[in-house]
C-alpha positions in Angstrom: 18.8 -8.2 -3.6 15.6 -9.8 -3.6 14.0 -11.0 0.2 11.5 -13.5 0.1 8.7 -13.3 1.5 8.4 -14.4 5.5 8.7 -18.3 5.6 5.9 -18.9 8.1 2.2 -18.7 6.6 1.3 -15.1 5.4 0.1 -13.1 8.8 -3.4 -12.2 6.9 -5.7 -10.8 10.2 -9.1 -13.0 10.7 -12.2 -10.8 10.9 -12.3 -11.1 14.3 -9.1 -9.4 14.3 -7.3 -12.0 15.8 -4.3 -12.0 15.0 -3.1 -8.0 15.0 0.2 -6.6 13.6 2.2 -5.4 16.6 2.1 -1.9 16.9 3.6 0.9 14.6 6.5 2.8 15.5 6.0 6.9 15.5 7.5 9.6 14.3 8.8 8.8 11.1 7.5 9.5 7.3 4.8 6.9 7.7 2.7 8.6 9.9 -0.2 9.7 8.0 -0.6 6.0 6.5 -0.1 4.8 10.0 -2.9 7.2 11.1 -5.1 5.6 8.2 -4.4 2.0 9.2 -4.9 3.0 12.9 -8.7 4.9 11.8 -8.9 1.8 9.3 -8.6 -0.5 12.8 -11.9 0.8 14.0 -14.4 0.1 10.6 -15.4 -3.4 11.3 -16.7 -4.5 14.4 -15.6 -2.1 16.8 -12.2 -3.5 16.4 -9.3 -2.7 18.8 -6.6 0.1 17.2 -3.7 -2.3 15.0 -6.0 -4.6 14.8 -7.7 -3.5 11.6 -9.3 -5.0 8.8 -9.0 -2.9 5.5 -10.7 -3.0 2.5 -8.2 -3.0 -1.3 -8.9 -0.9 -3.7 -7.9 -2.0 -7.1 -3.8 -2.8 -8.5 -4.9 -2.8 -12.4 -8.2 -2.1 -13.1 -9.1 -5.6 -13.4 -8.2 -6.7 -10.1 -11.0 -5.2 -7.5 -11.4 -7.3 -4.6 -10.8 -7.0 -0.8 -7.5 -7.8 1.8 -6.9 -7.6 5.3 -2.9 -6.4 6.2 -0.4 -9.3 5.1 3.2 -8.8 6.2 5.0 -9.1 3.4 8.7 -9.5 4.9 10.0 -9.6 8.1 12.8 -7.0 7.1 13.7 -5.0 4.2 16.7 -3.4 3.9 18.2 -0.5 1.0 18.1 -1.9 -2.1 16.6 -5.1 -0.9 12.8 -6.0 -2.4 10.0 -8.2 -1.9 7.5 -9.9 -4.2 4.0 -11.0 -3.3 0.3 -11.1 -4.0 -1.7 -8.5 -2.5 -4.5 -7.5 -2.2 -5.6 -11.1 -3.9 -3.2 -14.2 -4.6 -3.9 -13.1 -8.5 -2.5 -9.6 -8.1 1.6 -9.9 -8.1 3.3 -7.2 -6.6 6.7 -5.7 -5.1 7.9 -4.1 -2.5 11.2 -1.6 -2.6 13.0 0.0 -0.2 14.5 3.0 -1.5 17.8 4.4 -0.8 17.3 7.0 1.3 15.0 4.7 3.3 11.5 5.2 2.2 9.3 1.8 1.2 7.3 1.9 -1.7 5.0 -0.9 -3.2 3.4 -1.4 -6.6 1.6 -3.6 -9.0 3.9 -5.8 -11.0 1.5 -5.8 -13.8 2.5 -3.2 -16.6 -0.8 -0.9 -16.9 0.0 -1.1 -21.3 -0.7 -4.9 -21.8 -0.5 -6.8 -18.4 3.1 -8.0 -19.0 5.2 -8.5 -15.7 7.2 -5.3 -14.3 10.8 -5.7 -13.2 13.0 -3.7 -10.7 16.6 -2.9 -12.5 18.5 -1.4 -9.7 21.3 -0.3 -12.0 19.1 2.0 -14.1 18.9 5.9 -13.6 19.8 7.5 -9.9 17.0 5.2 -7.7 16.2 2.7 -10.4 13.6 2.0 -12.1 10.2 -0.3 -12.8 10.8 -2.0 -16.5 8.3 -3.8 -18.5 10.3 -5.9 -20.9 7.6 -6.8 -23.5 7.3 -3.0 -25.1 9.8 -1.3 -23.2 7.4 0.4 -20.8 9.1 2.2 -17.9 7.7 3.4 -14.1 9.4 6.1 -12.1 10.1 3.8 -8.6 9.5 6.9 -6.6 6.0 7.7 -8.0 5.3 5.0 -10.3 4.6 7.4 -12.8 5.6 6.0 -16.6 8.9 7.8 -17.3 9.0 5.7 -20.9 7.2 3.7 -23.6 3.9 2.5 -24.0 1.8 2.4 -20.8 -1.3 4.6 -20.8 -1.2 5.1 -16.8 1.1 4.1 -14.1 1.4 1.3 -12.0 -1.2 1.2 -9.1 0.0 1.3 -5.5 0.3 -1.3 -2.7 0.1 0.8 0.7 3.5 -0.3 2.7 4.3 0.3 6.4 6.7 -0.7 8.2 5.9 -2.0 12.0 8.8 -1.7 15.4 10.6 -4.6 14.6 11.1 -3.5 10.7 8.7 -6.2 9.6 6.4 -4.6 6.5 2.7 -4.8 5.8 1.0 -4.3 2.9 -2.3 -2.3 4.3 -4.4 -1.1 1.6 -4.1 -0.1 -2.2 -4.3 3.1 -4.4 -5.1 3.3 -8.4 -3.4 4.7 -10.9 -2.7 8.3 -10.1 -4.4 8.4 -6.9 -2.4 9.2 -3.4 -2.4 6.4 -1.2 -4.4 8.5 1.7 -7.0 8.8 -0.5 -7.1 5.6 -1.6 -7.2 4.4 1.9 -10.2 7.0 2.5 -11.9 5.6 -1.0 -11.9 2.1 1.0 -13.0 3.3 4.0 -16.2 5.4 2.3 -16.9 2.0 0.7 -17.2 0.3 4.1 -18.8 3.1 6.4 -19.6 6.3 4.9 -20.1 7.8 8.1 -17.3 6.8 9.8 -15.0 8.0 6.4 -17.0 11.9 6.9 -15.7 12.1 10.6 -11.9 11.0 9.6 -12.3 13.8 7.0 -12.5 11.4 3.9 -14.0 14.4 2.1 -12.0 15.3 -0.7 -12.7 14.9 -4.4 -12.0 11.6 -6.1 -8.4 11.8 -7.1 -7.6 15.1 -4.7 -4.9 14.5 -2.3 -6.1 14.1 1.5 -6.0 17.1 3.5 -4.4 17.5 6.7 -7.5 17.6 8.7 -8.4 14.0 7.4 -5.3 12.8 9.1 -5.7 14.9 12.4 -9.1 13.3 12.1 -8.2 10.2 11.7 -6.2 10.0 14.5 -8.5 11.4 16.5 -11.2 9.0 15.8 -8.7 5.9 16.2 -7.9 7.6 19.9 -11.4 7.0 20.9 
């Protein structure tokens, strides 16, 4: 089942951090992207924690540009998904929720010739990502190609999911890269400094560590 989107207009924040998301709920498998969007909150402005403005990283290659957090549905349940344009109105994307609960979002441009990727449910033990034009096929888990053409696999669109089950697309990650460093990549490219103290230090490509998201959260507490 697909949900669309949330009816109203897309709740993009202003600069001036306006118009927050409400505040994350704890404790679950989310929390070290929470604790990014949280150290993310405090980049631009001084901004108050939730209230964050983050910078994308790119979906394909071609598609660098910057985003604030757009919800992208108000809920999302097993099976369910959600298409929309993030981190730019050119860069189509979806958003799963898994079976055993987790949300994942990706690209829905195949990385082999920019043909659209669709979700087929009914295909392998969690689905999979298909790209009808060659036959190209992403692992919906990982995004990693499991089949066909494509050279890489699909970039990421960062998902959390707020109290009230709404979800939020916060940030992106390229091919191959884990989304806590691509949310550290965008946070270097805004304030180096800032990116050293949450630990940001890693390699390009190396997962974070686990002192970048004590950091993180330690920075965002103050």
């Amino acid at each position: 089942m697909t949900v669309p989107p949330p009816e109203e207009q897309p709740h993009r924040l202003d600069p001036d951090g306006a118009a927050a998301p409400p505040a994350f709920g704890q404790g679950d498998s989310r929390s070290t992207r929470r604790d990014c969007l949280r150290l993310l909150a405090t980049v631009s402005g001084g901004l108050a924690v939730g209230s964050c403005v983050v910078a994308a990283g790119v979906l394909p290659r071609h598609g660098d540009g910057s985003a604030d957090p757009l919800q992208v549905a108000t809920q999302l349940g097993p099976g369910e998904t959600v298409t929309f344009n993030y981190p730019t109105a050119h860069d189509p994307a979806i958003g799963i929720r898994l079976a055993n609960g987790a949300v994942v979002g990706y690209s829905s441009i195949c990385t082999h010739l920019a043909c659209a990727v669709l979700w087929r449910p009914d295909h392998g033990a969690a689905g999979e990502l298909y790209c009808p034009c060659h036959e190209g096929t992403f692992d919906v888990r990982t995004g990693d190609v499991t089949g066909g053409p494509p050279p890489r696999g699909l970039p990421k669109v960062v998902l959390v999911e707020d109290q009230a089950g709404g979800i939020w697309a916060i940030g992106t990650a390229r091919s191959g890269e884990s989304e806590e460093h691509g949310l550290c990549r965008q946070l270097r490219e805004r304030d180096p400094q800032l990116a050293d103290q949450a630990g940001c230090n890693e390699a390009p490509g190396a997962p974070a560590s686990a002192s970048a998201s004590a950091s993180a959260t330690a920075v965002a507490s103050t």
